[in-house]
C-alpha positions in Angstrom: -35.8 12.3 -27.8 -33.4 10.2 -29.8 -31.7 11.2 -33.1 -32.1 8.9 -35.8 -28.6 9.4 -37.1 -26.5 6.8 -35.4 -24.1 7.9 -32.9 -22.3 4.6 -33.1 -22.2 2.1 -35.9 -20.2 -1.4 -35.4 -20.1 -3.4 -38.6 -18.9 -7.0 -38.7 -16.9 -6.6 -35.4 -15.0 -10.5 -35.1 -12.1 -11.4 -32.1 -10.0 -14.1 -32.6 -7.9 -15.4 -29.0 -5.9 -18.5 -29.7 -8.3 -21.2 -30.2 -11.6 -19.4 -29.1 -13.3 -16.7 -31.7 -14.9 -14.4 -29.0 -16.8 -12.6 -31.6 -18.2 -13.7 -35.2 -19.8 -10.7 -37.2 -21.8 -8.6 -34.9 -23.6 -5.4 -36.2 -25.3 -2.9 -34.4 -25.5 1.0 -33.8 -26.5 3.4 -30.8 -28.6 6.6 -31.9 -27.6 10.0 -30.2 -30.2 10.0 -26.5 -30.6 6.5 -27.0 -30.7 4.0 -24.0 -29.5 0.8 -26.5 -30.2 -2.4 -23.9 -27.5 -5.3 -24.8 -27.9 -8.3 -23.7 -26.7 -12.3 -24.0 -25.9 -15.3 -21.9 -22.1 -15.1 -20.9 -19.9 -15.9 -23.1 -22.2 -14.7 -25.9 -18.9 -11.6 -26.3 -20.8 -8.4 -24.3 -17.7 -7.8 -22.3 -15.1 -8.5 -25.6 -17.4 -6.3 -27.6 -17.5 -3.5 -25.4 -13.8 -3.2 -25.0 -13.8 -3.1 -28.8 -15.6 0.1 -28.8 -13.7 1.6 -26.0 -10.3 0.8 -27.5 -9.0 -1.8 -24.6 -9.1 -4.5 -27.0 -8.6 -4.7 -30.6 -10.6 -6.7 -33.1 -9.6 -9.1 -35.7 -11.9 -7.3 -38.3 -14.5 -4.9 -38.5 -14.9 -1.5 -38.5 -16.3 1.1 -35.5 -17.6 4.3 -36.4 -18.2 7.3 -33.8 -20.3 10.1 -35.4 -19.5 8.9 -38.9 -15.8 8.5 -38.3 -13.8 5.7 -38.1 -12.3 4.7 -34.8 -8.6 3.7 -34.3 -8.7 0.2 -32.8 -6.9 -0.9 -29.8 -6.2 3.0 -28.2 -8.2 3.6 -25.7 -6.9 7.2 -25.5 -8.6 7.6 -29.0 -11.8 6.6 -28.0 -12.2 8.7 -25.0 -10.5 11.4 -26.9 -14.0 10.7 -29.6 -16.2 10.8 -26.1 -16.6 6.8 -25.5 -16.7 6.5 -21.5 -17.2 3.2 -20.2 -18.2 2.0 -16.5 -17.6 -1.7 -16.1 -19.9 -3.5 -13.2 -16.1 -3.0 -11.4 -16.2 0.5 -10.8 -13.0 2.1 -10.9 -13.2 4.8 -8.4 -10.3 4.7 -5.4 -12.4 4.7 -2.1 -9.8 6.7 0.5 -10.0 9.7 -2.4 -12.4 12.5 -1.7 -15.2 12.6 -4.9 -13.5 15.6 -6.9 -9.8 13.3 -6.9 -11.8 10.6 -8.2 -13.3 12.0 -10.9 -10.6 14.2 -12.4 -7.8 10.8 -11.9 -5.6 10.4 -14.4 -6.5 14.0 -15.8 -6.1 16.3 -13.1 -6.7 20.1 -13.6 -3.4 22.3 -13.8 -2.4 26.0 -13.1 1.1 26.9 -13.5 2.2 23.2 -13.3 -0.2 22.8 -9.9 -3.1 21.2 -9.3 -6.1 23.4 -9.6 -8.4 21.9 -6.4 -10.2 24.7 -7.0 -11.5 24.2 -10.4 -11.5 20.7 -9.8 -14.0 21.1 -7.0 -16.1 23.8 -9.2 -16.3 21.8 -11.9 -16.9 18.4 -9.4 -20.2 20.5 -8.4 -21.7 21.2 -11.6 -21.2 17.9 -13.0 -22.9 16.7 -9.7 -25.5 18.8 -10.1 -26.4 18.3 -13.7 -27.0 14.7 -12.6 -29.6 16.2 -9.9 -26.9 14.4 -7.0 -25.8 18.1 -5.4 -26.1 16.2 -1.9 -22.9 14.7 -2.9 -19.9 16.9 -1.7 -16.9 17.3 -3.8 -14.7 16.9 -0.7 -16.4 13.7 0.5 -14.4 10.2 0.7 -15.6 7.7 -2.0 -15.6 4.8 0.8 -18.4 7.1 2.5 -21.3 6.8 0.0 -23.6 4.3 -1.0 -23.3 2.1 -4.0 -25.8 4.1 -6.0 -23.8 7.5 -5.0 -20.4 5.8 -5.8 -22.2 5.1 -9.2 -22.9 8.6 -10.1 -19.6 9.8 -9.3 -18.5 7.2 -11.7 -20.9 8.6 -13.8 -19.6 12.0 -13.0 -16.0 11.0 -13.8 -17.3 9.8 -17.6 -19.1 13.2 -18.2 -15.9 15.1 -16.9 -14.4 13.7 -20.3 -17.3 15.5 -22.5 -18.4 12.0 -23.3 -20.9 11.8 -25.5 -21.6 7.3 -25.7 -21.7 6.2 -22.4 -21.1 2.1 -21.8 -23.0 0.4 -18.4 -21.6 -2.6 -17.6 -23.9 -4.4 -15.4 -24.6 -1.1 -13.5 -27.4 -2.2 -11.0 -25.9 -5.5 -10.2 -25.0 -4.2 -6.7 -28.0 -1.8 -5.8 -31.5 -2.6 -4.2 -34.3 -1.3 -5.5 -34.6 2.0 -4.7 -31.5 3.1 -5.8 -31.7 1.5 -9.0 -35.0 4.0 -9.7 -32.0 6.7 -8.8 -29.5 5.0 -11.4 -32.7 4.9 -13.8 -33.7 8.7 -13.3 -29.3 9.6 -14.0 -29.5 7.6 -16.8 -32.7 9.3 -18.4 -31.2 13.1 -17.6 -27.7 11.4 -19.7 -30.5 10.6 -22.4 -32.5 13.8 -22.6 -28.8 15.3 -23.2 -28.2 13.9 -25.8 -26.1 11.3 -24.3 -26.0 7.9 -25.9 -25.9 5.0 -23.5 -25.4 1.2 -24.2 -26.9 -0.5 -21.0 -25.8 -4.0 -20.4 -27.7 -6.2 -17.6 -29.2 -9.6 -17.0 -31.9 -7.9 -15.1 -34.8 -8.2 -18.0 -37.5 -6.4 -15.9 -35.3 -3.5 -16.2 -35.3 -3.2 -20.0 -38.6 -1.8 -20.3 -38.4 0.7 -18.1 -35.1 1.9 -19.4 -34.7 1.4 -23.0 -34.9 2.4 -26.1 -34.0 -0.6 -28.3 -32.5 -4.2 -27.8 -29.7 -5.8 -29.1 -29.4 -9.8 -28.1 -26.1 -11.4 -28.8 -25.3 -14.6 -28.7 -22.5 -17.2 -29.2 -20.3 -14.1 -30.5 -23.1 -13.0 -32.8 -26.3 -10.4 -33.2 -29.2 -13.0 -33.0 -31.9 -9.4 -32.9 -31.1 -5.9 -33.4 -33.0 -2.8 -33.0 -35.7 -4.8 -31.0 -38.0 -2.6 -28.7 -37.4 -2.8 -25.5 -40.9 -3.6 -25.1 -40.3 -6.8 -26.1 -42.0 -9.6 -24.3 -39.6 -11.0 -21.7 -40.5 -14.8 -23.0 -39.2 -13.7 -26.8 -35.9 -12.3 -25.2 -34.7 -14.8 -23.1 -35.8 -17.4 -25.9 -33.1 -15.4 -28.3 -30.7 -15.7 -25.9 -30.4 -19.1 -24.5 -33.1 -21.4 -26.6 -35.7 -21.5 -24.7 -38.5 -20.4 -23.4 -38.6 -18.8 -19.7 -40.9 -20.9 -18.5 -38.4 -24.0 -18.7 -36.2 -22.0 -16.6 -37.2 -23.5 -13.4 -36.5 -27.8 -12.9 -39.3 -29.5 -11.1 -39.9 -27.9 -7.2 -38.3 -29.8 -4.4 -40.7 -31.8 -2.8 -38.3 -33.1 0.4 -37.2 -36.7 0.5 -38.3 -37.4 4.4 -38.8 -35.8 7.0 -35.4 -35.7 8.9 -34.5 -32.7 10.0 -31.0 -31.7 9.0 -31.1 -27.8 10.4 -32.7 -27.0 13.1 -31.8 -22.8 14.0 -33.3 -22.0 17.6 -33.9 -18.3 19.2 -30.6 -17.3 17.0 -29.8 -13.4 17.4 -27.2 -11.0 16.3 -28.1 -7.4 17.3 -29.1 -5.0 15.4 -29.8 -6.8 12.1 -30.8 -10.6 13.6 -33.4 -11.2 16.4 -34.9 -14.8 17.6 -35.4 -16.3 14.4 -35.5 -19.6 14.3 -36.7 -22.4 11.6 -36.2 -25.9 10.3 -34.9 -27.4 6.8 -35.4 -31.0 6.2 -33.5 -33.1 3.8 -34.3 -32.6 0.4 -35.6 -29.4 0.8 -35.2 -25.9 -1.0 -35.9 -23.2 1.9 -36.3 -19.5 0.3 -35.9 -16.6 2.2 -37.0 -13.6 1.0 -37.4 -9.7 2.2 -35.9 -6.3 1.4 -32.2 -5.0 0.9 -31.5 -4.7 4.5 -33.7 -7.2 6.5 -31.0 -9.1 7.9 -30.5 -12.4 5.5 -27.2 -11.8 4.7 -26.2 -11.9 8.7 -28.9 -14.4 9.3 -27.0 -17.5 6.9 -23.6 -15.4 8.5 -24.5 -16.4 12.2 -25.8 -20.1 11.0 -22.8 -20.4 9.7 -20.2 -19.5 12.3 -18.7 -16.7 10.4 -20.4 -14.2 13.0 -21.0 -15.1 17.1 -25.0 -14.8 18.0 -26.1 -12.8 21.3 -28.4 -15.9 21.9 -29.7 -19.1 20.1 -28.5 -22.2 19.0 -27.8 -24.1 15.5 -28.3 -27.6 14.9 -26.8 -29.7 12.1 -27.7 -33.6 12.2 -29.3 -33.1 15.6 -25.9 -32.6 16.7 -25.2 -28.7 18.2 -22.6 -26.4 16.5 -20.4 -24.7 18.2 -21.1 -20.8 17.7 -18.7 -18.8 16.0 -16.5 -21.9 14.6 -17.8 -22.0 10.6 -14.3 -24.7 10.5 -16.6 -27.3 13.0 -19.9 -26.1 10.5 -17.5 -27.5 7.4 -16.6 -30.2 9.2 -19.9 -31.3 9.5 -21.2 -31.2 6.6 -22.2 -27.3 6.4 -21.3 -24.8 3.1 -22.0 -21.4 2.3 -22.0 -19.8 -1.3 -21.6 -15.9 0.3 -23.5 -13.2 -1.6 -19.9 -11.1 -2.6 -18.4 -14.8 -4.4 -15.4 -12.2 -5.7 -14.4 -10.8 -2.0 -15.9 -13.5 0.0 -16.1 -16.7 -1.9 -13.0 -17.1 -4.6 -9.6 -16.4 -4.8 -9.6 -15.0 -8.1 -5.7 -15.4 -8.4 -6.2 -19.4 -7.7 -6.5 -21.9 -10.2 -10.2 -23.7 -10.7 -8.7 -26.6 -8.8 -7.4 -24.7 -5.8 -10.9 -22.9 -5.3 -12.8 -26.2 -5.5 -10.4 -27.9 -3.2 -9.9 -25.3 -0.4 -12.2 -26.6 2.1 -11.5 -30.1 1.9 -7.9 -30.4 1.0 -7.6 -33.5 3.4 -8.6 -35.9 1.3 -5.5 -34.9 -1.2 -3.2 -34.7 1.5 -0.7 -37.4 2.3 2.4 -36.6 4.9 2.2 -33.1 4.0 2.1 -33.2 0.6 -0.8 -32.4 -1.8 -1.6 -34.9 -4.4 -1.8 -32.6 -7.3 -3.0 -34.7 -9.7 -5.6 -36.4 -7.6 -6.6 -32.6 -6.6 -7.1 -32.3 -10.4 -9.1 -35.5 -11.7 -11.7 -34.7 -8.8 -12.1 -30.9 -9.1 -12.3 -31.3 -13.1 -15.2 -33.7 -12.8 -16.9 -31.7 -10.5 -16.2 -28.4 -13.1 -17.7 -31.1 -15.6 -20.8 -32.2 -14.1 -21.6 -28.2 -12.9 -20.9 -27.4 -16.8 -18.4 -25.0 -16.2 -16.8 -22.8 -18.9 -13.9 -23.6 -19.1 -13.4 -26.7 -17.2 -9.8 -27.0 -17.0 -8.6 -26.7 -13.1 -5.2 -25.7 -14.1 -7.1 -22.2 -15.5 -6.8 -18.7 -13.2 -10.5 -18.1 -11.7 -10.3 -14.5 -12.5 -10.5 -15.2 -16.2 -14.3 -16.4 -15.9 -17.8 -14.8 -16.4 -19.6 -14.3 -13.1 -21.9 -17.1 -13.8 -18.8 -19.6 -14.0 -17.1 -18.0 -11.3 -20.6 -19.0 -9.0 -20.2 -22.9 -10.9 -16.5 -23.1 -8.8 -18.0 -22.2 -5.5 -20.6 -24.4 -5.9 -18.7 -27.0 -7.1 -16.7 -26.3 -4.1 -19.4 -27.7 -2.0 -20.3 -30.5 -4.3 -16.5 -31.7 -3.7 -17.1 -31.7 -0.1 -20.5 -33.2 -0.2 -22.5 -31.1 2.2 -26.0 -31.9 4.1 -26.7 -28.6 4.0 -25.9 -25.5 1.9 -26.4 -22.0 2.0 -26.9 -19.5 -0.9 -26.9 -16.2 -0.7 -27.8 -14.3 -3.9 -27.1 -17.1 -6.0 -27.7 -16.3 -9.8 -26.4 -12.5 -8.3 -25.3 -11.0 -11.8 -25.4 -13.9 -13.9 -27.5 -14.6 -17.3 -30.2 -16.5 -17.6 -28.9 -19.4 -19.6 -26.1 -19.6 -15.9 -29.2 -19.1 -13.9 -31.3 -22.0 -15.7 -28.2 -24.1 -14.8 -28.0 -23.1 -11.4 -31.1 -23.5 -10.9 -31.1 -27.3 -12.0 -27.9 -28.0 -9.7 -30.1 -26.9 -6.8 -33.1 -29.2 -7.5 -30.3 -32.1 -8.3 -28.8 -31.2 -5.0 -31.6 -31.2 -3.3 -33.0 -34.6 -5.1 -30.0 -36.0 -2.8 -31.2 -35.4 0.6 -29.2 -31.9 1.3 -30.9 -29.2 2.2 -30.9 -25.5 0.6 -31.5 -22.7 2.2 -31.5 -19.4 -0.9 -31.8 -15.8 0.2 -32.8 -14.2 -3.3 -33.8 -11.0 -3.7 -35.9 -11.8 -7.0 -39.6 -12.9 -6.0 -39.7 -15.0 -9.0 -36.8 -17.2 -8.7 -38.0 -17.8 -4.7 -41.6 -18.8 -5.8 -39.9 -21.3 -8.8 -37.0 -22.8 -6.7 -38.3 -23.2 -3.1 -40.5 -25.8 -1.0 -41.2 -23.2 1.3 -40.4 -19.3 1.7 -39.6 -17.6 4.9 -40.4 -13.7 4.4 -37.6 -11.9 6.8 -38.2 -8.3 7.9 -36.4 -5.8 9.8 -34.3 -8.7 11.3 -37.3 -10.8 12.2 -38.5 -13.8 10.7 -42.4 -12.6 10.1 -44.4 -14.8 7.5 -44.3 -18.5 6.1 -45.3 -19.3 2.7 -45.8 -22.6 0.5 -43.8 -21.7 -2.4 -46.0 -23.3 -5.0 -48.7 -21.5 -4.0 -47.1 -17.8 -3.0 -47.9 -14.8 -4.9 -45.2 -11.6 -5.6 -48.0 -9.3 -3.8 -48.2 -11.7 -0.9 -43.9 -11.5 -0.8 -43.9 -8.1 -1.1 -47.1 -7.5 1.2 -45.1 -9.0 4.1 -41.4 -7.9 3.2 -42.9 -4.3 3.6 -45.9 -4.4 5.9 -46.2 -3.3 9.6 -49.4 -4.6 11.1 -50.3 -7.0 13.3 -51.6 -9.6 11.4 -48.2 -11.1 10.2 -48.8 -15.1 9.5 -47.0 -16.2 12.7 -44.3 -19.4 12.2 -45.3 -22.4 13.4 -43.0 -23.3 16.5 -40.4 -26.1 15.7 -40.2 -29.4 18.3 
C-alpha cells in the first residue's frame, strides 16, 4: 500500500553538456511502496535523470528532495547516505566474488580493524531471505547463478545500505520470462516494505503488471505524469514517440523472386541444434521464434561459422560454405547482428567509423594504409541514412543509447552490403521510437533482395516483421507459420507444446 506523501520530489530538474541540454524542466515524485514506471524513447534523458537523483551527475538547476529534504547534488555518497540505491541494466556485481563479498563491496563489515565474514555472511542471509531467495548461499560465486539470481543479489547489495528509493534500470532486459515473474514477485515484497522503486523499461507489457503510476519523458521533458499504469499501451507509446503503435510496423515483406539465397540442410550442433534445416529467398523477412533456451541463438551461430555443426550443410548463393569459417560467410555476402551487440557485436572503445568498417576494411585499404578519410565519408553516410544519434564517426561507440549502438552494427552490414543477414534479438533493450526505425531498415533491406532471418523473443514484433515464422523448440525446428496470418496462441501453442501433431516443414529441393 503506497503513502501518499511523496518519498521523492524532483522539481524543474535541467542538464546542460556543451552544446546538448540533456534535460529541460522535468517534474515528478515517487510515493513511499510505490512502483513509479518511467519511460521514454532514448535520448528522451532517463539515464541523465537518474544519475541526478543518485548524485553521479549534477544538474544545471533544479531541486531534489528525499523525504522532504533537499538533496546535495553531484555526491553520490550523499544520496546513498539518504537511502537512494540504484541498479543500472549493467549490474555491478564482480562475478569471481562469492555473494556476501559482493554485496557488502566498498563497505565491508569490521571487527577490530578485520573483516567480519561472519556478520557479513549473517547479515548476507537475512537480506536473502527477506527477498524470499534463501536458495541463494552467501558463499556462492556470483559467476554461478542465473541472471535473475545475480539480480537479486544486486538487489541485496542496495537493501544492505537501508535504502529506502530503489532505481531499476532496465532490469529485465536480460531475463526470459520466467524469471522476470521472479524479478516481479522481489520487486512487489521491496513495495509492500515500504520501499519506493522507480522502474525503467522499454518492455510496455510489463507496466501493468508492475506499476503503480507512469511517468513518460520525452526530448528532456515530462510529456505525462502520475499516469496509471493501466494505461492503454496505444496512449503510451503515442506520448513517447508520436505515434500511434499501430504504425510501428512498415509494410510486410513480400519476397522479390524466388531465388533462393540460404539454403541450411540437416545442420546440427549437439545439445542445443538438431537437423534443422530451411530456406530464405531474396527479399524475404524469416522470423524465428520459441522459448529462452530452444536453440536460436546457436542455430544463426552454426549458419554463420562462428560454431562447427556435427552434421549439415549451409548454402549461400547456391554456393556451399565452408563450416566453421564465419571470414568465408563475410566474404560472401553473409552478416550477423549477435544478440549480446556490447560483448559480441561492438567495440565500445572504437570510434563509430571503426565499428562500421571492421569487416570490410579492404575497400579503404591501399598498400597498407587505411584511407581515413574515405573510411569516414562512407561510414558517416551509412550512420546518416540508419539515423543514428549522433552521426559523427570520429565519436567513441560507448557513449550511445543501446538503440544507436544496434544502428552501428547494422550499419556495419549495410557498409558491406550483405545478401543475407542475421538478427538476433534485434530491438533487444531499445525503445520504441529505435525499434520503429529498426524495424523500417529491415523492410528497406529486405525491399533490396537480401534476406533476413530475426530470432525475436517478442511474438508481436515476429507476426509484424516477418514473411514467414519458423517456431524452434528444444533445438528442433517444429512448426511453419505465414506471418500475416499467425496468432500469439498459435506461437506460443507450439514454442511450448509436446504432442505429436506439430505442423511438419515442408522439405526443401
Amino acid at each position: 500500500m503506497t503513502d501518499h506523501e511523496p518519498l521523492l520530489e524532483v522539481r524543474g530538474i535541467t542538464k546542460h553538456y556543451p552544446g546538448v541540454q540533456a534535460l529541460k524542466g522535468v517534474d515528478f515524485d515517487v510515493r513511499r511502496g510505490e512502483v513509479h514506471c518511467l519511460l521514454g524513447p532514448n535520448g528522451a534523458g532517463k539515464s541523465t535523470l537518474i544519475k541526478c537523483v543518485s548524485g553521479v551527475v549534477a544538474p544545471t538547476d533544479g531541486e531534489i528532495r528525499v523525504e522532504g529534504q533537499v538533496l546535495p547534488v553531484g555526491e553520490p555518497s550523499e544520496s546513498m547516505a539518504r537511502g537512494v540505491g540504484t541498479i543500472y541494466q549493467e549490474l555491478d556485481l564482480v562475478e569471481d566474488l562469492r555473494v556476501w563479498e559482493s554485496i557488502f563491496l566498498g563497505h565491508e563489515s569490521r571487527r577490530f580493524g578485520l573483516l567480519d565474514r561472519g556478520r557479513m555472511r549473517r547479515e548476507t542471509n537475512v537480506l536473502l531471505e527477506r527477498l524470499h531467495h534463501a536458495d541463494i548461499h552467501p558463499d556462492m560465486f556470483v559467476r554461478t547463478l542465473r541472471p535473475a539470481g545475480q539480480q537479486v543479489v544486486s538487489i541485496a547489495r542496495a537493501l544492505s545500505r537501508n535504502v529506502r528509493l530503489l532505481i531499476m534500470d532496465e532490469p529485465s532486459a536480460i531475463l526470459d520470462d520466467g524469471e522476470v515473474e521472479t524479478l516481479f514477485e522481489v520487486v512487489r515484497r521491496l513495495a509492500a516494505d515500504g520501499v519506493g522503486v522507480i522502474y525503467i523499461s522499454h518492455r510496455l507489457d510489463e507496466i501493468p503488471r508492475i506499476g503503480d503510476r507512469v511517468t513518460v519523458l520525452s526530448d528532456g521533458r515530462t510529456v505525462a505524469t502520475g499516469l496509471p499504469a493501466d494505461t492503454p499501451r496505444a496512449e503510451l507509446v503515442e506520448k513517447m514517440v508520436g505515434r500511434r503503435v499501430e504504425q510501428l510496423f512498415p509494410d510486410r515483406a513480400r519476397g522479390t523472386s524466388d531465388d533462393v539465397v540460404l539454403d541450411v540442410r540437416g545442420i546440427s550442433g549437439r545439445p542445443r541444434v538438431r537437423e534443422c534445416s530451411f530456406q530464405v529467398r531474396a527479399g524475404e523477412v524469416l522470423g524465428i521464434g520459441g522459448l529462452v533456451g530452444a536453440g536460436r541463438t546457436e542455430l544463426l551461430r552454426l549458419v554463420y561459422g562462428l560454431e562447427r555443426p556435427d552434421t549439415g550443410e549451409v548454402y549461400l548463393d547456391g554456393a556451399k560454405l565452408p563450416a566453421g569459417r564465419p571470414e568465408v560467410a563475410i566474404r560472401r555476402g553473409m552478416g550477423l547482428a549477435p544478440e549480446d551487440r556490447k560483448s559480441q557485436g561492438l567495440l565500445l572503445g572504437w570510434s563509430l567509423a571503426k565499428n562500421v568498417s571492421v569487416s570490410d576494411l579492404g575497400r579503404f585499404t591501399r598498400f597498407g594504409l587505411i584511407d581515413l578519410g574515405a573510411e569516414r565519408d562512407a561510414t558517416g553516410a551509412k550512420l546518416r541514412e540508419l539515423n543514428t544519434v549522433p552521426d559523427d564517426p570520429g565519436r567513441i561507440t560507448r557513449e550511445l543509447s543501446g538503440g544507436n549502438q544496434q544502428k552501428v552494427v547494422l550499419a556495419r552490414w549495410l557498409l558491406r552490403q550483405c545478401r543475407v543477414l542475421l538478427l538476433d534479438e534485434p530491438t533487444r533493450g531499445v525503445d520504441v521510437g529505435a525499434k520503429a526505425e529498426i524495424y523500417r531498415l529491415i523492410s528497406e533491406l529486405s525491399a533490396t533482395g537480401i534476406g533476413v532471418v530475426v530470432v525475436s523473443s517478442e511474438m508481436e514484433e515476429l507476426m509484424g516483421l516477418s514473411t514467414r515464422i519458423l517456431i524452434m523448440r528444444e533445438g528442433e525446428l517444429v512448426a511453419e507459420l505465414d506471418g500475416e496470418r499467425a496468432t500469439e496462441v498459435e506461437l506460443l501453442s507450439h514454442a511450448v507444446a509436446h504432442t505429436d501433431t506439430d505442423v511438419v516443414l515442408e522439405e526443401t529441393s
